[in-house]
C-alpha positions as CSV (number, residue, x, y, z in Angstrom):
1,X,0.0,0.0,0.0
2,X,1.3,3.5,-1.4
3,X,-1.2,6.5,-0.2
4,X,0.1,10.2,-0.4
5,X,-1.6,13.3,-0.5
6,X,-1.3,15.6,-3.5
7,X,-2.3,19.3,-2.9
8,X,-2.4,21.7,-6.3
9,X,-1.7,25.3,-6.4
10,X,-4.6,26.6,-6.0
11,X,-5.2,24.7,-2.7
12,X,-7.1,21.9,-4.1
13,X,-6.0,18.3,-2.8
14,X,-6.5,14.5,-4.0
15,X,-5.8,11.4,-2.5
16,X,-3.8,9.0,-4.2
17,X,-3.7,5.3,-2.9
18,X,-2.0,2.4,-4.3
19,X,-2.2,-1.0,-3.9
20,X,0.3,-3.4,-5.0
21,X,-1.0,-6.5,-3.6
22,X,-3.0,-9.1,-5.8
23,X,-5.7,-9.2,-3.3
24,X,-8.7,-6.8,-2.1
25,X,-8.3,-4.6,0.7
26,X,-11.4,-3.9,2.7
27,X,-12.0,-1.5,5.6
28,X,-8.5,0.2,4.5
29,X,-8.9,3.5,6.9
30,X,-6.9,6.7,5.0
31,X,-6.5,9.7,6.8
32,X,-7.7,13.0,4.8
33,X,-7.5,16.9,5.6
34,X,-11.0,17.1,5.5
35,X,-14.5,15.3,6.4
36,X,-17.7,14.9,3.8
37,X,-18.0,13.2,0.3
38,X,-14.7,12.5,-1.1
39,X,-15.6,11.5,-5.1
40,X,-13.4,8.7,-6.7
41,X,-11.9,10.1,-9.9
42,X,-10.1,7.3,-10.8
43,X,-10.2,3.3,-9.8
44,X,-8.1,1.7,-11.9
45,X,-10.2,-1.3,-11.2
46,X,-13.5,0.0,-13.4
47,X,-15.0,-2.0,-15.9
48,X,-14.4,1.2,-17.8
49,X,-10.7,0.0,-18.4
50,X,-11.9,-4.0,-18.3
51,X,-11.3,-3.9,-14.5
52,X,-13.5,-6.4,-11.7
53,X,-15.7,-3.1,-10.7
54,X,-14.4,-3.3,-7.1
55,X,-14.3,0.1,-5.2
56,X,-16.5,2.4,-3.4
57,X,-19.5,3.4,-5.4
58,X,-18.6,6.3,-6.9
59,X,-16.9,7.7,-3.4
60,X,-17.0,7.8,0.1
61,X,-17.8,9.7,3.2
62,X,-14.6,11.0,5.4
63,X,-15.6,11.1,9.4
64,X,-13.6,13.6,11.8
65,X,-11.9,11.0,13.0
66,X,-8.4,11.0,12.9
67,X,-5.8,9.2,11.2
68,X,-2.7,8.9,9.5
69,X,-2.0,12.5,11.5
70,X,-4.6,13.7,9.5
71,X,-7.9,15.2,11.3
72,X,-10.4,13.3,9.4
73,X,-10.2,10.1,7.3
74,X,-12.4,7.0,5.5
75,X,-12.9,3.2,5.0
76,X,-11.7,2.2,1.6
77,X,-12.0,-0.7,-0.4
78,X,-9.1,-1.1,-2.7
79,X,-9.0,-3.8,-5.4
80,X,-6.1,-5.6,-6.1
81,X,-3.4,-4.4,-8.3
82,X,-4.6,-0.9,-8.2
83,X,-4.8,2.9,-8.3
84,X,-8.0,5.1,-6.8
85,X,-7.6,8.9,-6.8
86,X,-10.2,10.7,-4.6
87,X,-11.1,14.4,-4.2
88,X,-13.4,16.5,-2.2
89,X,-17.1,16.3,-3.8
């Protein structure tokens, strides 16, 4: 597992998790600089790109709690072998 954060110039910020493993990881906490809908921009996983359509529906919901010394942070799943990219919704 590879996650960094990745903020933009104009103060935007995504989330960039990898996983190298060949297996599924459920209930993968990340912590995130903020709480609320965080949309998935990219699972590298999607059927779109002839993936197994694992991941989070679309995105998930970040919780004030803390993690990762971050002051909020989410439950992931991550499909094996791959890349998701999340952003503030």
């Amino acid at each position: 597992m590879l996650s960094f954060l990745r903020y933009g110039t104009d103060g935007s910020v995504m989330a960039c998790v990898f996983n190298f493993a060949g297996v599924e990881h459920s209930g993968y906490r990340l912590g995130l600089p903020s709480a609320g809908r965080w949309r998935e921009v990219l699972n590298t996983d999607a059927t779109d790109y002839r993936g197994g359509g694992i991941g989070n529906l679309g995105g998930v919901d970040a919780t004030e709690e803390p993690w990762h010394g971050r002051p909020a942070s989410a439950v992931l799943v991550l499909p094996p072998s791959s890349a998701l990219w999340l952003e503030p919704a």
